[in-house]
C-alpha positions in Angstrom: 30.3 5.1 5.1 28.3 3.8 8.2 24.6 3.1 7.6 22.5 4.9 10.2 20.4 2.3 12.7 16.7 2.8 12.3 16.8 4.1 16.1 19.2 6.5 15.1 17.1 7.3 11.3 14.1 5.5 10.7 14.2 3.6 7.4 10.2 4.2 6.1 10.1 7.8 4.8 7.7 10.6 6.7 4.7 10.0 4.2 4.6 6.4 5.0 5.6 6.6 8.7 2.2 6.8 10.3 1.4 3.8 8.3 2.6 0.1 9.7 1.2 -3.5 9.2 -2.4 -3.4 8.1 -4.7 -4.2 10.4 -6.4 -6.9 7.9 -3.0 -8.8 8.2 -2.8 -8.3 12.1 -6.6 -9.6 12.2 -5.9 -12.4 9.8 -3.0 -13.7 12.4 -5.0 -13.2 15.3 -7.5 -15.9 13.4 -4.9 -18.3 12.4 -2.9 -18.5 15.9 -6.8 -18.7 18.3 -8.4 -20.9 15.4 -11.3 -18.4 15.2 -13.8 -17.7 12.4 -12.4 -14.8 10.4 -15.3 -12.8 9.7 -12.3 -9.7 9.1 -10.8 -9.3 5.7 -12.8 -9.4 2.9 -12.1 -12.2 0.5 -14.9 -15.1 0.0 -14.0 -18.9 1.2 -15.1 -20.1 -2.0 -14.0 -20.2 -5.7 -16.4 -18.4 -8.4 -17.9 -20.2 -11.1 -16.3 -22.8 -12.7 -16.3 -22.1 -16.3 -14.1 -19.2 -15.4 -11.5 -20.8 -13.4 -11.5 -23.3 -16.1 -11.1 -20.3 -18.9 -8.0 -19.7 -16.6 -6.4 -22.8 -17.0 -7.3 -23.1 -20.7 -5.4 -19.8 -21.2 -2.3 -21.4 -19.2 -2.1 -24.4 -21.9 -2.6 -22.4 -24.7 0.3 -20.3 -24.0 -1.9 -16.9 -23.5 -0.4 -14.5 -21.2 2.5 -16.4 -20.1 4.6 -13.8 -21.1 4.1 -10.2 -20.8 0.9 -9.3 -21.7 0.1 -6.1 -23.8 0.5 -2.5 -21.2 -3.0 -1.8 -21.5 -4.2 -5.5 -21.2 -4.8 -8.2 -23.1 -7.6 -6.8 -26.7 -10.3 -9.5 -25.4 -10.7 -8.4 -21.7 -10.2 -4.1 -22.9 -12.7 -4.9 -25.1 -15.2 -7.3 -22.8 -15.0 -4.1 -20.4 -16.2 -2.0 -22.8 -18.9 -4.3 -23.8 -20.1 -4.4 -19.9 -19.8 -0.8 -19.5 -21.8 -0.2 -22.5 -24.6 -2.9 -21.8 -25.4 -2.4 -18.2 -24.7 1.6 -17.8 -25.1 2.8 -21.8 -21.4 3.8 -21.6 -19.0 4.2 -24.6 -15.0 3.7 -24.3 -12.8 3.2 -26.8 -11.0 -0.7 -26.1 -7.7 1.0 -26.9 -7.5 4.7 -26.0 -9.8 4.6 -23.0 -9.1 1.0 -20.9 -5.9 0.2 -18.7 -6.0 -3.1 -17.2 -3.8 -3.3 -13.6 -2.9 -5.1 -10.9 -6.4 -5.7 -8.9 -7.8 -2.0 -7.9 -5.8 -1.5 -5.3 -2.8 -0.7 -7.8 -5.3 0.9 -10.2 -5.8 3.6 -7.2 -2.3 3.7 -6.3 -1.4 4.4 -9.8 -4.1 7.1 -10.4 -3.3 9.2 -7.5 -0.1 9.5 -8.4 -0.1 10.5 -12.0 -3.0 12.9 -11.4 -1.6 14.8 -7.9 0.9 17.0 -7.2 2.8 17.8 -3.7 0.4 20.0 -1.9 -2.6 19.3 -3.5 -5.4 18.5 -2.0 -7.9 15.5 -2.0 -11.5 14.9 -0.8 -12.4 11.4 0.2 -15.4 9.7 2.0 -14.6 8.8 5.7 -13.8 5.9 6.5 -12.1 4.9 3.7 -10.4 1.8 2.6 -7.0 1.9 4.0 -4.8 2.0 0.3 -6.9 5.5 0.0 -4.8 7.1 2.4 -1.5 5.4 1.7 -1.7 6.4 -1.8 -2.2 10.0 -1.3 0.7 10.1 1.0 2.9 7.9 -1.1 1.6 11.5 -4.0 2.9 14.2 -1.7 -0.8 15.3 -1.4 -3.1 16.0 1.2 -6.4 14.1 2.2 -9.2 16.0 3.3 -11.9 13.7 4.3 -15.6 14.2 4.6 -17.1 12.0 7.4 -19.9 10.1 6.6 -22.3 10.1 9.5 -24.7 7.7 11.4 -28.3 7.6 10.6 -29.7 5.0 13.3 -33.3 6.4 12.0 -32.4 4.9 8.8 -30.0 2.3 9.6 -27.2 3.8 7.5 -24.5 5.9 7.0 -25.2 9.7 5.7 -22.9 11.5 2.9 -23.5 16.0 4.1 -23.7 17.5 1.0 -23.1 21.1 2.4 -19.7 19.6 4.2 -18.8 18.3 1.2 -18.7 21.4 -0.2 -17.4 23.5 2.1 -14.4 20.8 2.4 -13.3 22.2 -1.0 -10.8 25.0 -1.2 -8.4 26.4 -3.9 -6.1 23.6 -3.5 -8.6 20.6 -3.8 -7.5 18.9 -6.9 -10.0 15.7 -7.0 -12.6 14.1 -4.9 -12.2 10.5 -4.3 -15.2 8.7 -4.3 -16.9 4.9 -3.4 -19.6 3.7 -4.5 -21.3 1.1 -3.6 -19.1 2.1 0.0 -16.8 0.2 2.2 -16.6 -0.1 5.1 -20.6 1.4 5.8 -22.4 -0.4 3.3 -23.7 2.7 1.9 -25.1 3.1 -1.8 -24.7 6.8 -2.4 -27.9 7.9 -4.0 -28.7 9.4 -7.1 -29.6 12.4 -5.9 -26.4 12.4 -3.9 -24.6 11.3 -6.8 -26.0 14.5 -9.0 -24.9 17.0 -5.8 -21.2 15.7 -6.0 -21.0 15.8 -10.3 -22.3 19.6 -10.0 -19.9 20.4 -7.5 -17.2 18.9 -9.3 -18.1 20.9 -12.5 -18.9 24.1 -11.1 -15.3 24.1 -8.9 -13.4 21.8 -12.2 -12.1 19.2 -10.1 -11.2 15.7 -11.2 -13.1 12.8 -9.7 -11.5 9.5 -9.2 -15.0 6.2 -8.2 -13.7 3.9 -7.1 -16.9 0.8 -8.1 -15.4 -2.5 -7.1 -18.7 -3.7 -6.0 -20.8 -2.1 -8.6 -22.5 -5.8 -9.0 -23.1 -6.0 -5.0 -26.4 -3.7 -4.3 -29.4 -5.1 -2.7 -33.1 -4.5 -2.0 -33.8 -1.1 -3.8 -30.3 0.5 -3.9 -28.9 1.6 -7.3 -25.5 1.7 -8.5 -25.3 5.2 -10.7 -22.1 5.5 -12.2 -20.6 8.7 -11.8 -19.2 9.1 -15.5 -23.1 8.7 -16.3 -23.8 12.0 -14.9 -23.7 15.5 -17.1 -20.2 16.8 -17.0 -18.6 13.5 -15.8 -17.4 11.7 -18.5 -14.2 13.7 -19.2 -13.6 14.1 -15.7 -13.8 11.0 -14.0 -11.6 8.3 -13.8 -13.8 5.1 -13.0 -12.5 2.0 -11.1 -13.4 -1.4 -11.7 -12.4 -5.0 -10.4 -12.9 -8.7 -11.2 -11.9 -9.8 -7.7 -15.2 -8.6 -6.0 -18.0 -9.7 -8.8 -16.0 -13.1 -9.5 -14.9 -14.2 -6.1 -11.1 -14.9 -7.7 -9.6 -11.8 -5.7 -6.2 -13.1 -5.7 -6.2 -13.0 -9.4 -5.9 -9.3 -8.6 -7.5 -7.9 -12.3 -8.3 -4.5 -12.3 -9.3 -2.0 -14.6 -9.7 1.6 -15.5 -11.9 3.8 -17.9 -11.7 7.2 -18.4 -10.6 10.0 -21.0 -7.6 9.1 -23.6 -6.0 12.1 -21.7 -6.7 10.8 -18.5 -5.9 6.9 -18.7 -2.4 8.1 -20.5 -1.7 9.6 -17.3 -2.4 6.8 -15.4 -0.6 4.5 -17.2 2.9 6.7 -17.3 2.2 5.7 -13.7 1.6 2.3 -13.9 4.1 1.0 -16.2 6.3 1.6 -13.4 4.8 -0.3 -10.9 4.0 -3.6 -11.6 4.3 -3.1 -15.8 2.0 -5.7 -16.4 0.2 -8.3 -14.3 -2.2 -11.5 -14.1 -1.5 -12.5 -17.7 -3.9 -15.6 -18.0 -6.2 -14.4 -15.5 -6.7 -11.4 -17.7 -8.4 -13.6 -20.7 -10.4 -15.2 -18.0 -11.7 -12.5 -16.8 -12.9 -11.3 -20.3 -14.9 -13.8 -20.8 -16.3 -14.2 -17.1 -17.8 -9.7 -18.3 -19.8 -11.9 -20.6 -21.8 -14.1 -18.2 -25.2 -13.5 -18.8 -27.1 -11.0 -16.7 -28.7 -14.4 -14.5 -25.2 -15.1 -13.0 -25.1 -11.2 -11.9 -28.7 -11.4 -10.7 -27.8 -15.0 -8.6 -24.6 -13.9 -7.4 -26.4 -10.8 -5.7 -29.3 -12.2 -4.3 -27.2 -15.3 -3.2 -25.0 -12.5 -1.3 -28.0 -10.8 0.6 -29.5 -13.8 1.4 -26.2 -13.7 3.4 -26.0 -10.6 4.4 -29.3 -11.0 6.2 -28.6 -14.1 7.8 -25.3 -12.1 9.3 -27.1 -8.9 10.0 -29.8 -11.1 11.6 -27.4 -12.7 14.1 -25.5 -9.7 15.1 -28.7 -7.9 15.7 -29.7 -10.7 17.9 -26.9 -11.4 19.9 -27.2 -7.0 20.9 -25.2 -5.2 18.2 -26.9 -2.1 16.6 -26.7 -3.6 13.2 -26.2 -0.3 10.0 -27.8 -3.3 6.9 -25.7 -2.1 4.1 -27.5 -1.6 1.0 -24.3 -2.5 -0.6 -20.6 -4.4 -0.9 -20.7 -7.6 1.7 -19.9 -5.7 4.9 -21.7 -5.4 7.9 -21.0 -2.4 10.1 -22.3 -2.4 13.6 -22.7 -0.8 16.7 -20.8 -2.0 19.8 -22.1 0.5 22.2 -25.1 -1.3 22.8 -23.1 -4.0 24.4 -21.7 -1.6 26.4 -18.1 -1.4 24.5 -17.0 1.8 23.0 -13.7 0.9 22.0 -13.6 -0.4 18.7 -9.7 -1.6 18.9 -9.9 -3.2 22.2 -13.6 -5.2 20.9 -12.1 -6.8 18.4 -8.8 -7.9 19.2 -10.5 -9.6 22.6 -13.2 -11.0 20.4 -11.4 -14.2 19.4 -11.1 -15.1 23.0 -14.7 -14.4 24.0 -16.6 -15.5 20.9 -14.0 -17.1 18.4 -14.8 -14.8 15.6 -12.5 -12.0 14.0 -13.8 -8.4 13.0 -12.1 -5.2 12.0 -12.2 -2.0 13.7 -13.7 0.9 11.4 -11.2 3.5 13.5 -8.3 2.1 11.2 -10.6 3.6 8.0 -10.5 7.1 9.9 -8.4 10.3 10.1 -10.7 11.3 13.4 -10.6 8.3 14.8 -12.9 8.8 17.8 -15.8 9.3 15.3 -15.0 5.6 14.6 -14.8 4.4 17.3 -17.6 2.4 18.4 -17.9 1.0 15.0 -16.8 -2.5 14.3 -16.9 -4.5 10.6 -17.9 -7.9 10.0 -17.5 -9.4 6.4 -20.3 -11.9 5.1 -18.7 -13.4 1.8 -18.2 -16.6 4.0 -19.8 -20.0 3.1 -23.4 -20.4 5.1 -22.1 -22.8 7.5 -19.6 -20.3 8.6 -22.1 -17.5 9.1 -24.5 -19.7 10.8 -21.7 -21.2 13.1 -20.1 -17.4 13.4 -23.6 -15.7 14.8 -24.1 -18.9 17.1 -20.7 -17.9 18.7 -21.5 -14.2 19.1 -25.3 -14.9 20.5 -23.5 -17.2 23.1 -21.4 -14.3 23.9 -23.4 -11.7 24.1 -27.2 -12.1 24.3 -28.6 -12.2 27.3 
């Protein structure tokens, strides 16, 4: 038999044809060859705290978790996330019918959507969306549907419409897909908001998968209101969680999720074929790093808005329109005021002009042109780094 050339049969399936490198990894490379400040993917440029890298390595000479770890995660770190959910939201799981640890989030949502979708289902997520979102559904057979999340320059933020929310759901929506605190915008959904989105999903019985990686990253007077919180939620939701994010170890890549018995069963006949089992040591760490007290929480976010203004501060004063998130450690901006409009084109000429790397928000959209103008800069980078990073894009651009 004679293997077809990929001119003559292209090797990547349809679902996964529209999707090629990531943009992160084409951004990442653009810093490394120009030497520029990458300001792009989010992951910090420092280690978290000690004591928990040091758990790590304690675990490594003890012999914990060199070998397979338990399917559902190591007892100590099922059981510190029940402990955390239970503390901060009043939230009760069961360690061992209600907890699967995975592979970072990112395999968490890859293995949810495909236990809980079907080919020709339909999905409801928040646009733009982190880029796995729509990978994953492909990867299902299903079919996104997303629900644009719109400018508020009034408010300097991004706006969930409740009433296209709803109308976005037909007799083939089979879950909503939500995030909370929200990347790329920076938006905090609120309460209120929150409430709108668990009615709806009662009222039409639809499954809701939160994504809350950066439930510990919400400044000034945004709340993080779990959605499993809400009346009608709990046996419904499937609730995301990370290390990576709260930590700052995000290439340990510990994940987690809570939901039903019913529901994390399904996701784990999912994951158990995927990676099985991850992050062995990193996984005991990790437990005990969910019982820091609530100061290292409180520290760890003020320490991040302090950054987040001094970014949001620069950007503003070197002519961006500046969206301050009230969440996650992303800034979104404006390029228009600069007189750009092309999201793709700004940023892959901005290591040449200013010697700083940001992503395009088009790549987080289905209609792209409603992205755009956006562009995202990340601001989990040491002081220095900001401080030298605005410096380069005043010089650039203010006038």
């Amino acid at each position: 038999m004679t293997l077809m050339t990929s001119t003559e049969r292209p090797f990547l399936n349809r679902r996964l044809a529209e999707f090629g490198t990531t943009i992160f990894a084409e951004m990442s490379a653009l810093a490394t060859a120009t030497g520029a400040i990458n300001l792009g993917q989010g992951f910090p440029d420092t280690d978290g705290p000690e004591e928990i890298r040091e758990a790590a390595v304690r675990a490594l000479r003890d012999g914990r978790g060199n070998q397979y770890p338990p399917g559902p995660g190591v007892p100590e770190l099922r059981t510190a996330i029940v402990d955390h959910q239970r503390r901060r939201y009043g939230l009760a799981f069961d360690p061992d019918t209600e907890v699967l640890v995975t592979a970072g989030a990112t395999e968490a949502i890859a293995a949810t959507l495909l236990a809980l979708l079907e080919p020709g289902d339909e999905v409801i997520a928040l646009e733009p969306y982190y880029d796995s979102y729509a990978a994953c559904i492909a990867m299902s057979g299903a079919a996104r549907v997303p629900v644009t999340l719109r400018p508020d320059p009034e408010r300097a933020r991004f706006r969930l419409d409740l009433d296209e929310l709803r109308d976005a759901v037909t007799d083939r929506t089979r879950l909503l897909l939500i995030n909370t605190p929200h990347n790329p915008t920076g938006t905090v959904l609120t309460r209120e908001e929150l409430t709108a989105i668990a009615e709806l999903a009662v009222e039409r019985d639809l499954l809701v998968v939160t994504d809350e990686v950066y439930e510990h990253l919400v400044f000034d007077d945004a709340e993080h209101v779990p959605l499993a919180t809400l009346p009608g939620m709990r046996e419904r939701t499937v609730t995301i969680g990370s290390a990576g994010k709260t930590f700052s170890f995000t290439g340990w890549k510990v994940g987690w999720v809570t939901a039903t018995p019913a529901l994390v069963s399904a996701v784990r006949s999912a994951k158990q074929f995927l990676t099985y089992v991850a992050s062995g040591p990193f996984q005991y760490a990790v437990a005990e790093a969910l019982t820091l007290p609530d100061a290292y929480f409180e520290a760890f976010r003020e320490d991040m808005r302090a950054r987040r203004d001094l970014l949001a501060t620069g950007l503003t004063e070197a002519g961006f329109a500046v969206f301050r998130p009230a969440g996650t450690y992303f800034v979104t901006t404006d390029i228009r005021p600069l007189g750009e409009s092309d999201g793709f084109a700004f940023c892959r000429s901005l290591p040449e002009r200013a010697g700083v790397v940001a992503i395009p928000n088009a790549v987080f959209y289905d209609h792209r042109d409603a992205g755009a103008p956006f562009v995202r800069f990340a601001f989990c980078k040491r002081i220095e780094v900001l401080t030298d990073a605005t410096e380069r894009l005043r010089k650039a651009f203010a006038h």
